[in-house]
C-alpha positions as CSV (number, residue, x, y, z in Angstrom):
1,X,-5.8,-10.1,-37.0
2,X,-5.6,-8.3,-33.4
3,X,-2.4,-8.6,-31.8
4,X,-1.9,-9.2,-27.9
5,X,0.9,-7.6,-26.0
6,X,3.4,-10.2,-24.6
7,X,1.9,-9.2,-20.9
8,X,-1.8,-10.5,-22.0
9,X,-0.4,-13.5,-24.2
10,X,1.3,-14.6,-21.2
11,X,-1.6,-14.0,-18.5
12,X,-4.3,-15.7,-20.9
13,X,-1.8,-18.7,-21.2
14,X,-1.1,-18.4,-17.6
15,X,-4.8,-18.5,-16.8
16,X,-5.5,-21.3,-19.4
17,X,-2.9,-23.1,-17.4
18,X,-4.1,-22.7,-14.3
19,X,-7.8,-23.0,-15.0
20,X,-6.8,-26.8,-16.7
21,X,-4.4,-27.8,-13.7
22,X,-7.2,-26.2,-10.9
23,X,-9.7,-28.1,-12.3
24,X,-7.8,-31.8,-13.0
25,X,-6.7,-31.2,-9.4
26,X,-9.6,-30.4,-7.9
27,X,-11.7,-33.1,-9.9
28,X,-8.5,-35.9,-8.8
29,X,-8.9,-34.5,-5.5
30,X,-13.0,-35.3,-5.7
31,X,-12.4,-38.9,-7.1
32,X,-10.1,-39.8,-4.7
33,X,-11.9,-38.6,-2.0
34,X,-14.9,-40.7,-2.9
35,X,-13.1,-43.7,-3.7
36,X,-11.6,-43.2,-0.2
37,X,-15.1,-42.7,1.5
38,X,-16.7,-45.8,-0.1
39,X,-13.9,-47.7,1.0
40,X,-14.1,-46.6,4.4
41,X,-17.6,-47.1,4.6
42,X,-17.1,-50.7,3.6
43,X,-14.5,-51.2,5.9
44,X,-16.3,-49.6,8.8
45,X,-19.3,-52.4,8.5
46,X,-16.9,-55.2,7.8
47,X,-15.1,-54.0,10.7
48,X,-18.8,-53.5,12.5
49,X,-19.8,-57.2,11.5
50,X,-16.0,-58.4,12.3
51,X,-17.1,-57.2,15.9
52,X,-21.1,-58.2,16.0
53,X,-19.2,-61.7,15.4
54,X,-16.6,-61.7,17.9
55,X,-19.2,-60.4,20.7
56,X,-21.2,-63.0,19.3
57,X,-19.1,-65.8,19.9
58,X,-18.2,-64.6,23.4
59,X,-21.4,-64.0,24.3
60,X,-22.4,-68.0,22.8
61,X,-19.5,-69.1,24.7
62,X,-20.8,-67.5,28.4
63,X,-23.7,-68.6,28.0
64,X,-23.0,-72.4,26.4
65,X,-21.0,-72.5,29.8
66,X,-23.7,-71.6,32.4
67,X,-25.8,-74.1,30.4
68,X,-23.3,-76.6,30.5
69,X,-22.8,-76.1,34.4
70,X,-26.6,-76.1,35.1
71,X,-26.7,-79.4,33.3
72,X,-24.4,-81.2,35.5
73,X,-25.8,-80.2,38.9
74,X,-26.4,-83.4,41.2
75,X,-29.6,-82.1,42.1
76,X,-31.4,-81.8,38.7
77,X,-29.5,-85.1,37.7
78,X,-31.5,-86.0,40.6
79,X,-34.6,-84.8,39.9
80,X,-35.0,-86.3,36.2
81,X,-35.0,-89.2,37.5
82,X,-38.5,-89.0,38.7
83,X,-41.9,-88.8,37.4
84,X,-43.1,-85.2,35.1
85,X,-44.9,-83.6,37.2
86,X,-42.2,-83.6,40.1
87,X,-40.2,-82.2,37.2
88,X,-42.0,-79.4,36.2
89,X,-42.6,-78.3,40.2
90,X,-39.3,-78.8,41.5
91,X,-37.5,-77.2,37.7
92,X,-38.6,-73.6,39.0
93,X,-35.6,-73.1,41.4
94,X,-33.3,-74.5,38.6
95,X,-35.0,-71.7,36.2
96,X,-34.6,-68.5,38.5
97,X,-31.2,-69.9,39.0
98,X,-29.9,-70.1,35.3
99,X,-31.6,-66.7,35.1
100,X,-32.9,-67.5,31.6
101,X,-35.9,-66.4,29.6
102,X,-36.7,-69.9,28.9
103,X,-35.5,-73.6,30.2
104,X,-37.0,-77.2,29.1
105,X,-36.5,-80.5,30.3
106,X,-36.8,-83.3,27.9
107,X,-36.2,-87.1,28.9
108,X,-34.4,-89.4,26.8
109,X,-37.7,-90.3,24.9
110,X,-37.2,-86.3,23.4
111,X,-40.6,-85.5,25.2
112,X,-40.5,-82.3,27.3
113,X,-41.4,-82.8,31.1
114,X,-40.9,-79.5,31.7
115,X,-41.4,-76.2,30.6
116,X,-40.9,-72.5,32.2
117,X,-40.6,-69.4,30.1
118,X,-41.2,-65.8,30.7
119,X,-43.7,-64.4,28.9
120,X,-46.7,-66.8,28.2
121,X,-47.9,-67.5,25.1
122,X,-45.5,-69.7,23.4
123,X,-47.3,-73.4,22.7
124,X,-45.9,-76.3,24.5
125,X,-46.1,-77.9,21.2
126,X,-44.3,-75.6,19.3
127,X,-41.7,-75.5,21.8
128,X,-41.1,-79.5,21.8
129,X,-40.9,-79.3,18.0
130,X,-37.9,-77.1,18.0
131,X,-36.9,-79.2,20.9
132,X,-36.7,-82.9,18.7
133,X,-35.2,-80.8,16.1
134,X,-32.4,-79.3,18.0
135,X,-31.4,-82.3,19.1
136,X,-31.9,-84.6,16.2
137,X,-29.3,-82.3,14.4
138,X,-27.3,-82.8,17.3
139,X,-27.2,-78.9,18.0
140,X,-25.5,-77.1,20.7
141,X,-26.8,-74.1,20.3
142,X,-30.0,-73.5,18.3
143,X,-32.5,-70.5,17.8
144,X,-36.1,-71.3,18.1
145,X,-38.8,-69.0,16.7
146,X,-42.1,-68.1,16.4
147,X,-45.0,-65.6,16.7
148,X,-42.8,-62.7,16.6
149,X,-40.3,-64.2,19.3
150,X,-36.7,-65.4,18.6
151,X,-34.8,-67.1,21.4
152,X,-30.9,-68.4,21.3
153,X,-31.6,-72.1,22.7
154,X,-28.3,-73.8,23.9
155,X,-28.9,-77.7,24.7
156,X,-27.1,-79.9,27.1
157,X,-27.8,-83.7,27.8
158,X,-27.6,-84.5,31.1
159,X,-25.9,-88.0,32.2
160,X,-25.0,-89.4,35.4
161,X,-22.2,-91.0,36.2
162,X,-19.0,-91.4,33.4
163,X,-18.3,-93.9,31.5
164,X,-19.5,-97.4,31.1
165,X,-21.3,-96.2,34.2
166,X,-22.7,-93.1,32.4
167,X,-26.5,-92.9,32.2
168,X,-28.6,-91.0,29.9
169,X,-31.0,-88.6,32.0
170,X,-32.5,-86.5,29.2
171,X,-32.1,-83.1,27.9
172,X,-31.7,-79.5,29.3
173,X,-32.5,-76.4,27.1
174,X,-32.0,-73.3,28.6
175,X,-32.5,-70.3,26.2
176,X,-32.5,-66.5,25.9
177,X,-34.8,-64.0,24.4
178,X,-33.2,-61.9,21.4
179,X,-35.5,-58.4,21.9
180,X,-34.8,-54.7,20.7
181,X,-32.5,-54.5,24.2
182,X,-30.1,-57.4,23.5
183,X,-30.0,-55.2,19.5
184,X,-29.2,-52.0,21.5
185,X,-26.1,-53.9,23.5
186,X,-24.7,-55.3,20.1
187,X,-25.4,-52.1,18.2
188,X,-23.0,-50.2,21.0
189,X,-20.3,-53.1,20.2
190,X,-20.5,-52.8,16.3
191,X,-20.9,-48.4,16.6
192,X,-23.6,-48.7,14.4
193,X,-27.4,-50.0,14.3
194,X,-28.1,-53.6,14.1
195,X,-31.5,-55.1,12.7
196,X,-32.0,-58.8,13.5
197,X,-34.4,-60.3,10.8
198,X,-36.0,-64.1,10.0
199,X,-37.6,-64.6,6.5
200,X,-39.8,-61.4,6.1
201,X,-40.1,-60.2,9.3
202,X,-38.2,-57.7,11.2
203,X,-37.5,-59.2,15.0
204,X,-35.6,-56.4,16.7
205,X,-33.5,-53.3,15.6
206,X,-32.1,-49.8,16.5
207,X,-33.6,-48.6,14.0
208,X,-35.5,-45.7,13.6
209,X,-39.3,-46.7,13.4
210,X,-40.0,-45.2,10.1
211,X,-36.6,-47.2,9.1
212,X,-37.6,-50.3,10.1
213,X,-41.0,-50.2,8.6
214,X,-39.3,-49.4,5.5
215,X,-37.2,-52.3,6.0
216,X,-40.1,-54.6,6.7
217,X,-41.7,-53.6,3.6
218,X,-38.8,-54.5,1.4
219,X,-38.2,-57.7,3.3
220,X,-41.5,-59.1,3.0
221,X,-41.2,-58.1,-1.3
222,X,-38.0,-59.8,-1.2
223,X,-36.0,-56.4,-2.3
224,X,-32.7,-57.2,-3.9
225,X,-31.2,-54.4,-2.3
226,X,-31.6,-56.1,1.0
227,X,-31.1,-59.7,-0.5
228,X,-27.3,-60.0,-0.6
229,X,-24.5,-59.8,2.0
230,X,-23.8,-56.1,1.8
231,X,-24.7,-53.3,-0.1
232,X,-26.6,-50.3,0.1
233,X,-30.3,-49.4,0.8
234,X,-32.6,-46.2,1.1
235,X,-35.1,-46.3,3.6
236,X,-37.9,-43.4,4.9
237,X,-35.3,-41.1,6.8
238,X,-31.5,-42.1,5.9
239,X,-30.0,-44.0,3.6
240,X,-28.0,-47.5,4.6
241,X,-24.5,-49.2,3.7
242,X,-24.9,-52.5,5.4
243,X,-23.7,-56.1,5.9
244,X,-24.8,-59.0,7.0
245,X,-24.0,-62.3,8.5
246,X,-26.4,-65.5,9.0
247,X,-26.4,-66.5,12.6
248,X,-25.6,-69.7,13.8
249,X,-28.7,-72.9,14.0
250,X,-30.8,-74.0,11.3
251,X,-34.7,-72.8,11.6
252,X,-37.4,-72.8,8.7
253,X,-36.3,-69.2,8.0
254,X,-32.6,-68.6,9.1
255,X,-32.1,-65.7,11.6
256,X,-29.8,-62.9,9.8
257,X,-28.5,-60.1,11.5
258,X,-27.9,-56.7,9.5
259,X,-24.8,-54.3,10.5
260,X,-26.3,-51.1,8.9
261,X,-23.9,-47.6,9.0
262,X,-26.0,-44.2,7.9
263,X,-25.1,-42.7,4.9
264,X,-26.3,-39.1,6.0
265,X,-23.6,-37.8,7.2
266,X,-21.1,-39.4,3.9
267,X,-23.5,-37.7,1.7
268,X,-23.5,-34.5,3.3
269,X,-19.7,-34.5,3.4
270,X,-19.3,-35.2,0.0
271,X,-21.8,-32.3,-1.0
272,X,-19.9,-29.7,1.3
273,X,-16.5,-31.5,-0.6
274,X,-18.8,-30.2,-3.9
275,X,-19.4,-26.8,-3.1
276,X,-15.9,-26.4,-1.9
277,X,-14.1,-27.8,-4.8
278,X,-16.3,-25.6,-6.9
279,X,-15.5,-22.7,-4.7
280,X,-12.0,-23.7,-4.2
281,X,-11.9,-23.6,-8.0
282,X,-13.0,-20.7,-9.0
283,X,-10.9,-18.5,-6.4
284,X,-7.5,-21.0,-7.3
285,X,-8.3,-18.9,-10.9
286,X,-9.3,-15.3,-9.9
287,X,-6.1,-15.5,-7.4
288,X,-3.4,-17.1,-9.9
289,X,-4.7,-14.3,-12.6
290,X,-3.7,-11.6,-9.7
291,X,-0.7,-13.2,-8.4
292,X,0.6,-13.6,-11.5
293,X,2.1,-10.3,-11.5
294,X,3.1,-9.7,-7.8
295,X,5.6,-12.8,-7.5
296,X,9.3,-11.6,-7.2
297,X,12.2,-12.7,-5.7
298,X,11.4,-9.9,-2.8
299,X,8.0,-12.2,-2.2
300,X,9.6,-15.7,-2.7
301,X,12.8,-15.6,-0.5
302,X,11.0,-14.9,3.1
303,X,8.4,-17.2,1.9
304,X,11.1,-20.0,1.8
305,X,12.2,-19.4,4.8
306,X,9.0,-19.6,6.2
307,X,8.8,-23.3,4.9
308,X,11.8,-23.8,6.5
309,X,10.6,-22.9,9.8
310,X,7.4,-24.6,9.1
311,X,9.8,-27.8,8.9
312,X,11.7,-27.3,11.9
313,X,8.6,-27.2,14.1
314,X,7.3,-29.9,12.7
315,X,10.6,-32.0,13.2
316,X,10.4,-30.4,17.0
317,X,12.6,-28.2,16.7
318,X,11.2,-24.9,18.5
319,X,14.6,-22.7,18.4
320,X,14.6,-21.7,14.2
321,X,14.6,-18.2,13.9
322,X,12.7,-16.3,11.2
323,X,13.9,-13.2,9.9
324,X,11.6,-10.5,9.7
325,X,12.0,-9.4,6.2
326,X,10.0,-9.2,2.6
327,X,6.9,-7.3,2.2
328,X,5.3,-6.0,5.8
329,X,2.6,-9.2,5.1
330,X,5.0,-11.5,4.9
331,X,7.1,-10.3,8.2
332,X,2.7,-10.2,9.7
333,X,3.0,-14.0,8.9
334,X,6.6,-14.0,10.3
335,X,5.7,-12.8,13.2
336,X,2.7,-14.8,14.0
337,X,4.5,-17.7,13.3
338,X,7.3,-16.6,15.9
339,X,4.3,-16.1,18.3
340,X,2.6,-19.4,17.2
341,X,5.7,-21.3,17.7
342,X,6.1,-19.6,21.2
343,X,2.5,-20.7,21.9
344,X,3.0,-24.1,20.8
345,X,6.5,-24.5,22.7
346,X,4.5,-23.4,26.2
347,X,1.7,-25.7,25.6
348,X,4.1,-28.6,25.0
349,X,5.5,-28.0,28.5
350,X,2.5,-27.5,29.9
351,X,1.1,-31.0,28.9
352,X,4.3,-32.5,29.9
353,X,3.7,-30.9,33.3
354,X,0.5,-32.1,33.2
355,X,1.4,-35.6,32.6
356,X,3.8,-35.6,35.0
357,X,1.4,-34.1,37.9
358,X,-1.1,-37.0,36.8
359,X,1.7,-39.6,36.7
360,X,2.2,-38.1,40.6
361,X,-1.5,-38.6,41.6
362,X,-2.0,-42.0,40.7
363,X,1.3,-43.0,42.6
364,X,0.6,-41.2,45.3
365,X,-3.2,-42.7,45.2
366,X,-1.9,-46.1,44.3
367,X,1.1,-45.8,47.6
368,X,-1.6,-44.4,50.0
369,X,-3.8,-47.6,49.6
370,X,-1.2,-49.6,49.9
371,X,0.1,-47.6,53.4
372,X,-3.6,-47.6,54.5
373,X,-3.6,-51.7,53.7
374,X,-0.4,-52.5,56.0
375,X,-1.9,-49.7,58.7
376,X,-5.0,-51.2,58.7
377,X,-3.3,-54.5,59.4
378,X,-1.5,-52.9,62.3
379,X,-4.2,-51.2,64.0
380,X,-5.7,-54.7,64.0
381,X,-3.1,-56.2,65.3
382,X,-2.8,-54.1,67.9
383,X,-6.5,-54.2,69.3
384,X,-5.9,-58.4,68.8
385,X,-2.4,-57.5,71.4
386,X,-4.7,-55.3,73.7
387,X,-7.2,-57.8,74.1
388,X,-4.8,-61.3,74.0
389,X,-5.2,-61.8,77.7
390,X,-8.7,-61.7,77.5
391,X,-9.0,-64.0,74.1
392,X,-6.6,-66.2,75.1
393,X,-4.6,-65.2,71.9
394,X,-0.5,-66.1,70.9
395,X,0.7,-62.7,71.8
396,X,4.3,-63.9,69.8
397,X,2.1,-64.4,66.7
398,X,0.0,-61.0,66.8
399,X,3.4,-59.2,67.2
400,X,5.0,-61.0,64.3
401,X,1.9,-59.7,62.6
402,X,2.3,-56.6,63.2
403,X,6.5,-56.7,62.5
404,X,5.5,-57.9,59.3
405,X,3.7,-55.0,58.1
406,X,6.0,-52.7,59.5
407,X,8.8,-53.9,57.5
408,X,6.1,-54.1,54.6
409,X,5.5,-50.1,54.9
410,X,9.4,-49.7,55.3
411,X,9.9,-51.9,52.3
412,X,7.5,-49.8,50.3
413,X,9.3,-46.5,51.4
414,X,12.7,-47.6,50.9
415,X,11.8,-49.0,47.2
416,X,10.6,-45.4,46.6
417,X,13.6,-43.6,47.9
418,X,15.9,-46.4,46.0
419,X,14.2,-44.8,42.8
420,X,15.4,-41.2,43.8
421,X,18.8,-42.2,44.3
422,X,21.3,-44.0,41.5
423,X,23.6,-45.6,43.8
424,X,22.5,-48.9,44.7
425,X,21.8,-49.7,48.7
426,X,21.4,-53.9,49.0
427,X,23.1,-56.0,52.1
428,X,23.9,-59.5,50.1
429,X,23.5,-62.4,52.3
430,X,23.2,-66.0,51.4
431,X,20.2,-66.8,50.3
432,X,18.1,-69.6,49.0
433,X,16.9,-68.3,45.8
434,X,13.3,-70.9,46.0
435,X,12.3,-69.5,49.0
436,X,12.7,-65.7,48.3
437,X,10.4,-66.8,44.8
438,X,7.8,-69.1,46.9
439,X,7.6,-66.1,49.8
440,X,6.8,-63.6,46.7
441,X,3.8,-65.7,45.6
442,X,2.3,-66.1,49.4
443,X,2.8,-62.3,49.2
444,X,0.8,-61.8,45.8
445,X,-1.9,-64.8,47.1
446,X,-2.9,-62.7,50.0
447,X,-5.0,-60.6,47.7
448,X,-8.1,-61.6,47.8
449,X,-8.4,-61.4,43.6
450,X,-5.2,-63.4,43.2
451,X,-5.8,-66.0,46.3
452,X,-7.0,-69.2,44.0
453,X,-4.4,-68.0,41.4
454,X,-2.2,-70.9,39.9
455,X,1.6,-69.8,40.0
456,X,4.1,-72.3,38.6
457,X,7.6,-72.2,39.8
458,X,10.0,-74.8,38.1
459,X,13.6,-74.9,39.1
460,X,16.9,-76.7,38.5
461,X,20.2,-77.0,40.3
462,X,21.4,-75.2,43.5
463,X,19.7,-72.1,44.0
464,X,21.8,-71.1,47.0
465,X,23.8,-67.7,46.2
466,X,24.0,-64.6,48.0
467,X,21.4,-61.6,47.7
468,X,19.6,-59.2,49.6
469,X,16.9,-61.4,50.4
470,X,13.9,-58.8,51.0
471,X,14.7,-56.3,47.9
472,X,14.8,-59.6,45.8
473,X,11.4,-60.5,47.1
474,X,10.0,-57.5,46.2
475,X,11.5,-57.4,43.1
476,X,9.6,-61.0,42.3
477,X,6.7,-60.1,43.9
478,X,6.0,-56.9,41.6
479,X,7.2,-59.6,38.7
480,X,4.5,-61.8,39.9
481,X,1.6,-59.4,40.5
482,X,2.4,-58.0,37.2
483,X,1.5,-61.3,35.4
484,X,-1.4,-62.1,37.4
485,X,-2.8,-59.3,36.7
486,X,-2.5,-59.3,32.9
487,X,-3.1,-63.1,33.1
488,X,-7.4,-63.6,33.0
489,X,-9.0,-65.7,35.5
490,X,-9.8,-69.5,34.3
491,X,-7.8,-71.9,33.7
492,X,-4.2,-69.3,32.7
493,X,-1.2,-70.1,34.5
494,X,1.6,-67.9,35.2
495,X,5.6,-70.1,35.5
496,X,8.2,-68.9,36.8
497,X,11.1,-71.1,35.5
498,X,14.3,-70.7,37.4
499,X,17.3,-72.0,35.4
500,X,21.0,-72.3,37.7
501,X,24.1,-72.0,36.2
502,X,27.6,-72.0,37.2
503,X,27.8,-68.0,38.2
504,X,24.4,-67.0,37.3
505,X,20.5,-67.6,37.3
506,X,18.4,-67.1,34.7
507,X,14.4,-66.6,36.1
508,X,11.9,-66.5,33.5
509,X,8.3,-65.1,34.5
510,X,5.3,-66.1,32.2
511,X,1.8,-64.8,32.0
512,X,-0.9,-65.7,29.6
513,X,-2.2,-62.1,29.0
514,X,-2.4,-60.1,25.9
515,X,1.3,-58.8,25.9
516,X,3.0,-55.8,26.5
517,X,1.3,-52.3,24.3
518,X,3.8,-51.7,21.6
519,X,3.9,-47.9,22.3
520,X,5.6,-48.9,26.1
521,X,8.0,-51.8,25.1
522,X,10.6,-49.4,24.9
523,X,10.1,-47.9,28.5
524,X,8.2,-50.3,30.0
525,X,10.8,-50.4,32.5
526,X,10.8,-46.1,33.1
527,X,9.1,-45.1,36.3
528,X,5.3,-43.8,35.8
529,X,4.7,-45.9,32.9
530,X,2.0,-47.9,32.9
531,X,-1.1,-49.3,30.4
532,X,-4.1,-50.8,31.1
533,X,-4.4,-50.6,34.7
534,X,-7.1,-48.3,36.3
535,X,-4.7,-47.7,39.8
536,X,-1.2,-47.8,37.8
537,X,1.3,-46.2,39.3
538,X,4.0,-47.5,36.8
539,X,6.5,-48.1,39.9
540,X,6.5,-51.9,39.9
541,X,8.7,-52.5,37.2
542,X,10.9,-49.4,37.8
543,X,11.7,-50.9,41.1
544,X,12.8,-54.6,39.7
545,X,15.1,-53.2,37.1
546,X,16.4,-50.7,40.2
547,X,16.7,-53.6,42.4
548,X,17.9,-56.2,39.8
549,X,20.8,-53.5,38.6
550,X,21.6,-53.3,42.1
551,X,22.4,-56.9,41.8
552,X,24.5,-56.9,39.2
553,X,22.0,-58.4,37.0
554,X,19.2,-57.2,34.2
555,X,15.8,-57.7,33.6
556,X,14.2,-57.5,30.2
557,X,10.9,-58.0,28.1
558,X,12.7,-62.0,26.2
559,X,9.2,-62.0,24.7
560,X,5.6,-60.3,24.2
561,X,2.6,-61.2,21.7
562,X,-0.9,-61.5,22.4
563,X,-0.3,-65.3,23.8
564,X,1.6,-63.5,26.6
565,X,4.6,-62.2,28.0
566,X,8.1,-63.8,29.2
567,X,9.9,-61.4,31.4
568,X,13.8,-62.8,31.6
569,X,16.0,-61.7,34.6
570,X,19.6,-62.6,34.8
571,X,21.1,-62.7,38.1
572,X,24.6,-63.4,39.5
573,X,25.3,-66.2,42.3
574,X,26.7,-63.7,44.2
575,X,25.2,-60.2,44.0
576,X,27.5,-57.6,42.3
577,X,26.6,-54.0,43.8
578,X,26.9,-51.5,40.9
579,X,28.5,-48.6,43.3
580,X,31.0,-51.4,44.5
581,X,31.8,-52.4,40.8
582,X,31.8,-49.0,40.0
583,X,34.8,-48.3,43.0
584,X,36.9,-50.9,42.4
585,X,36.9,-50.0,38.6
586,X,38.3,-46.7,39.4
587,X,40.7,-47.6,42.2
């Protein structure tokens, strides 16, 4: 029996070794790989179909509305209340004006008076079918189909009058063709395609056209592959994870809509992960066989406390030193990662730099339009004063004008310059607290966006203390601007609840927005930050905590989620300067 020396008994163990780890790894390494694929493929199109829905619903919701409006118009009220052929003439203007594909008019008997839709071809009689049917099921919102076309119906009675004085009129359906561009819109909002299918037939899709042939095909055989509510399917070019959800409204063959994410570029990755794992495999051996003999203390010890300087820049901290030591390849890597570290170290300032510079632009952008705003105001003004004599104008009340937008431009300079300096700068004087907060929303209604805003101030007690009236204003008024602007248009309010107490007032701002980003809670109150806002200049709120602390007082985030924000400032009766606090502590 042939005996090995100790040197090749230990590299064939070694090799053994490392050949059975390499491999269990690298196989682990492929099974959890896939297992992480498939699950992020079947997250991505329930996340795809979470978001078809939700666009879906909004877009059901926009358009139940301007149904819902059209219906209740006096002059189509008016109009069903003569004979059918007035209807169906006078009904055009009401058609261009809903902007829809196609609009009916039914009267109470369920018989359609009139009928307008844009591309001909769809019987009258089909048409008044779907109509008793939509509205025998007491549907809202319905899809009719037929001869290749799908429309989303929404339905609307129309009634005069309300109550035991309301009168049945008849019926308005105003509906909306469902075509390979309305597919494109909600394939962009689901990132991925979207193929909208009834029975066998393929309506519309973003398919490619060999793809949707394919589809067609296994549609009309009633594949099982295409049968349940997700799964996967090969069609002519790619192959298809997909999920689907049945649309709303009740039709002979229900409308489904399929969210369907390409598998090409999954399968490609996992043959590349193939071919690398072999590859990966076969060199882990070849190189454990010849480092097996090279590894020595010599090798080992720089190569520790290269990890260790791999771990310092990763905590942030750019100052570990690296001796140059070991084996001239290791003190090459040394010294590359000195330089690397160097490199990464400039860039890191430069992108701070960077940020700060942009940070810069869009205040100095968002500070020049509002200059240019109160200069515009003046230079109006001022041709008004020029000309008074000859319009007969209140000369008093063209120069207030124009006062008022100089202090508004001074205001805006010296809220800047309070932000440069930490001492504070206010003039207390009394002051009715209500009508610094009511001035603040006049201010914030003269914008034309904000002017049919509702602002809701409640208020308790005296509200008499002593402040500096126009820094407090401002303070409110960015408060107030703040939570219009994250508060959307409808029906939202935003409250200001002012609470009195003995020493102190406690003012509460609410919006109805979607709260405050969690990566800027922490400094939402920090100059230049901002979220969400095209023209930000992230000053607003730096100036009401700089103003507020002036006061004595604070100013907090009391409450954010995505049913809105409560901003909470707490302000003494009588305004507390911090320099003057400050001086009398130390005297």
């Amino acid at each position: 029996m042939t005996r090995f020396r100790l040197r090749t008994q230990l590299f064939i163990a070694t090799l053994l070794t490392i050949c059975g780890l390499t491999g269990a790894l690298l196989l682990i390494i492929r099974h959890t790989v896939s297992v992480e694929t498939e699950r992020q493929v079947r997250e991505g199109t329930d996340a795809s179909v979470r978001a078809f829905e939700s666009v879906q619903r909004q877009r059901e919701e926009q358009l139940s509305r301007s149904a819902a409006m059209l219906a209740i118009l006096p002059p189509l009220q008016a109009m069903m209340t003569t004979d059918a052929p007035t209807i169906q003439d006078s009904s055009t203007i009401f058609w261009k004006l809903s902007g829809s594909h196609l609009l009916a008019l039914a009267n109470t008997n369920h018989e359609i008076v009139a009928f307008h839709i844009t591309k001909p071809g769809w019987p009258r009689e089909t048409a008044e079918r779907d109509f008793r049917k939509s509205i025998e099921q007491e549907e809202d919102t319905s899809w009719w189909y037929d001869s290749g076309r799908l429309y989303e119906v929404f339905l609307r009675p129309i009634t005069k009058g309300v109550g035991n004085n309301a009168r049945d009129l008849g019926f308005l359906a105003v509906g909306y063709q469902v075509d390979s561009s309305v597919a494109e819109q909600l394939a962009l909002v689901a990132n991925n395609n979207i193929a909208l299918a009834t029975g066998d037939s393929v309506i519309a899709s973003t398919l490619p056209a060999q793809d949707e042939a394919a589809l067609q095909k296994k549609l009309a055989a009633h594949d099982a592959h295409v049968g349940g509510d997700s799964g996967e399917v090969t069609l002519s070019t790619d192959g298809y994870a997909f999920s689907s959800v049945l649309l709303r409204g009740a039709l002979p063959s229900p409308v489904r809509c399929y969210v369907m994410m390409p598998l090409g570029p999954v399968n490609s990755f996992l043959r590349r992960l193939n071919r690398t794992i072999f590859v990966l495999g076969a060199s882990a051996v070849l190189f454990g066989a010849l480092l097996f003999g090279f590894v020595s203390q010599t090798i080992t010890k720089p190569l520790d406390n290269l990890v260790k300087g791999v771990r310092a820049l990763a905590g942030g901290d750019f100052s570990y030193s690296i001796s140059r030591e070991g084996s001239s390849e290791v003190a090459e890597l040394s010294n590359a990662f000195a330089k690397m570290r160097g490199e990464l170290l400039a860039l890191h300032q430069q992108q701070i730099e960077t940020e700060r510079i942009a940070a810069l632009g869009r205040a100095a952008s968002s500070i020049s339009h509002d200059l240019r705003h109160f200069l515009a105001a003046v230079v109006a003004n001022a041709e008004f004063l020029y000309e008074a004599d000859a319009l007969k104008l209140d000369k008093s009340e063209i120069y207030q004008e124009i006062k008022t937008a100089s202090e508004q431009m001074t205001d805006l300079i010296d809220s800047l310059r309070e932000l440069s300096y930490r001492r504070g700068t206010i003039s207390p004087e009394p002051t009715n607290l209500d009508q610094v907060i009511r001035h603040a929303i006049d201010a914030v209604k003269v914008r034309p966006e904000f002017r049919n805003r509702n602002v809701t101030v409640i208020s308790n007690g005296d509200l008499e203390g002593e402040f500096d009236s126009r820094k407090l204003e401002r303070a409110i008024f960015n408060l107030v601007l703040n939570a219009c602007e994250a508060t959307p248009n409808g029906e939202k309010n935003v409250t200001i609840d002012v609470r009195a107490n003995r020493d102190s007032f406690e003012i509460r701002v609410s919006d109805q927005g979607s709260g405050v980003p969690e990566n800027i809670r922490d400094k939402v109150f920090d100059p230049f930050v901002s979220s969400g806002k095209p023209n930000g200049t992230g000053l607003g709120l730096a100036i009401v905590s700089k103003i507020i602390t002036d006061h004595g007082g604070s100013v907090a985030v009391e409450r954010t989620s995505a049913a809105g924000t409560v901003m909470l400032v707490t302000l003494p009766r009588t305004a507390v300067p911090v320099n003057a606090s400050k001086n009398s502590a130390l005297a």
